[in-house]
C-alpha angles and dihedrals in degrees: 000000000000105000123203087255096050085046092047090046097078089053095047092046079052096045086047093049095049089049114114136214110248126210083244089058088045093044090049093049089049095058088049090059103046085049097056090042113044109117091045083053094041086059091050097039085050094071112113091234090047086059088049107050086044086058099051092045088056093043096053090050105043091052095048103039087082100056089040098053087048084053104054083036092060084040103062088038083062101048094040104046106016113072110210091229081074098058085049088057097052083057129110104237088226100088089212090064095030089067104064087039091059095045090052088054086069086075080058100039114031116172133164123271091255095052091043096066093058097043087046082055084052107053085049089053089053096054099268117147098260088234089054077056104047088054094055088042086063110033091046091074091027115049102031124120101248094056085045089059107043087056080059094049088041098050108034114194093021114101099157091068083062098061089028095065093037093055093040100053090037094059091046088062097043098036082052086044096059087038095056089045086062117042106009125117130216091208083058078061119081114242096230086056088053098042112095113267123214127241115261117247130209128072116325090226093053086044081047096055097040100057092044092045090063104034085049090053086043098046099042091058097059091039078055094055092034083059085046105054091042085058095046092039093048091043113038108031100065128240098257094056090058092042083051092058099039080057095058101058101187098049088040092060083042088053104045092039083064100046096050087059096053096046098052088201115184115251095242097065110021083093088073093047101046085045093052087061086083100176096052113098121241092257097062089041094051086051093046078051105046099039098050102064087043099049130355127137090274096062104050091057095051096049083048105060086039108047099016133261097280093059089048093048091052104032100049109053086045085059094050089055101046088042093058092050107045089046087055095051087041095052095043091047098045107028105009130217101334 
């Protein structure tokens, strides 16, 4: 005879079975582990390298945590209280012209990779030329002053990596903007990214934390990685290896291009983390900086669930490209070859 508990059991084993793991249950564990191991732990932390890479880690995001929490700040002030039809008004109607004006917009109106490519949505739904759009999309996280800044804060003594990374990144907008004008195609572009958006309801301060919130919780994981990776790469591959690269100036822009693609840094704080790598030349760093916040794995997926497969694939590889080059001229113009 079936019982209500055996009847109930099915549903609990189910129910068992659907449950997930939370960060709370991970981070617990965590702390478990590093209890009933911790003199096994104190001998390895005790390495010297250990010290060091723990250092540098601290250092890059320390130094960057303050110029990150004003972006996402600004960010979530933009979305919240700036509507984007008021940044179609302030256009030229001639889309030649529209296109530097928007990439100049991105030192007004700066915002985080991952809030430019909704606003850029936005501006499309609204009737903007979608390469009016994608300017915008790539000099918002590039060109804006706190970005600027934090370059300045990141390479004292250096000026010239301030204008070299603003005119290269502005040019790599601007340069994709009048691309795209040309030989862009609407059909490339998925139909949901084109069709007119409402305006979100609700409070704008709610609207305002919320976006911060999640760019800030975005944002501060790859700022995380990013600290990470500058304190492997400054502890385990040795000096020498990085001299060596410096030394070879071509591979070391290649390099550094690629890298800045995998690690998806935010703007904001991709300047600590190219300054911590001490024995690269300028040249390599400027192109880790101007090539991120154009094109990294973040971004593509995020243009691709946006604006469909068939843009990314094309976009994004353009952009690396474009990137790669105006950082090159900018660097050559501004710091030489160094």
């Amino acid at each position: 005879m079936t019982t209500v508990s055996d009847r109930a059991e099915p549903g609990e084993r189910g129910a068992r079975r659907g449950r997930r793991i939370t960060s709370l249950e991970v981070l617990c564990g965590l702390v478990l582990v590093a209890v009933l191991g911790q003199q096994w732990l104190q001998g390895v932390l005790d390495a010297p390298a250990v010290r060091t890479g723990a250092t540098i880690f601290v250092a890059v995001c320390v130094q960057a945590l303050p110029f990150l929490v004003l972006g996402v700040l600004v960010s979530g002030a933009i979305t919240a209280f700036i509507p984007p039809h008021v940044l179609r008004k302030m256009l030229p109607r001639k889309q030649s012209l529209a296109v530097p004006v928007a990439g100049a917009a991105g030192l007004a109106l700066p915002g985080c990779e991952c809030a430019s490519v909704p606003v850029a949505r936005r501006l499309m739904g609204q009737g903007v030329a979608p390469a009016v759009a994608l300017t915008f999309l790539l000099a918002a996280p590039a060109v804006n002053p706190v970005v600027l800044v934090s370059t300045a804060v990141a390479f004292p003594g250096e000026p010239g990596m301030v204008l070299a990374r603003f005119l290269g990144s502005l040019g790599t907008a601007v340069g994709m903007g009048w691309l795209w004008a040309r030989f862009g195609r609407a059909e490339w572009i998925a139909e949901r990214a084109l069709r007119r958006m409402p305006d979100a309801g609700g409070s704008r301060w709610v609207s305002f934390a919320e976006t911060a919130r999640h760019d800030l919780v975005e944002a501060g994981g790859f700022l995380v990685l990013g600290g990470l990776v500058s304190a492997v790469l400054n502890v385990a591959v040795p000096q020498s290896w990085l001299g060596s690269l410096g030394g070879q100036l071509v591979l070391g822009v290649l390099v550094m291009a690629l890298l800045a693609v995998v690690l998806s840094l935010c703007s904001e704080a991709d300047a600590f983390v190219a300054a911590a790598l001490s024995p690269l030349p300028l040249l390599p760093k400027l192109v880790f900086l101007v090539v991120g916040p154009a094109v990294d794995v973040k971004l593509i997926a995020l243009q691709a669930g946006t604006f469909g497969r068939a843009f990314a694939a094309r976009f994004a590889p353009a952009t690396f490209l474009v990137a790669l080059g105006c950082a090159v001229l900018a660097g050559l113009l501004v710091l030489g070859a160094r």
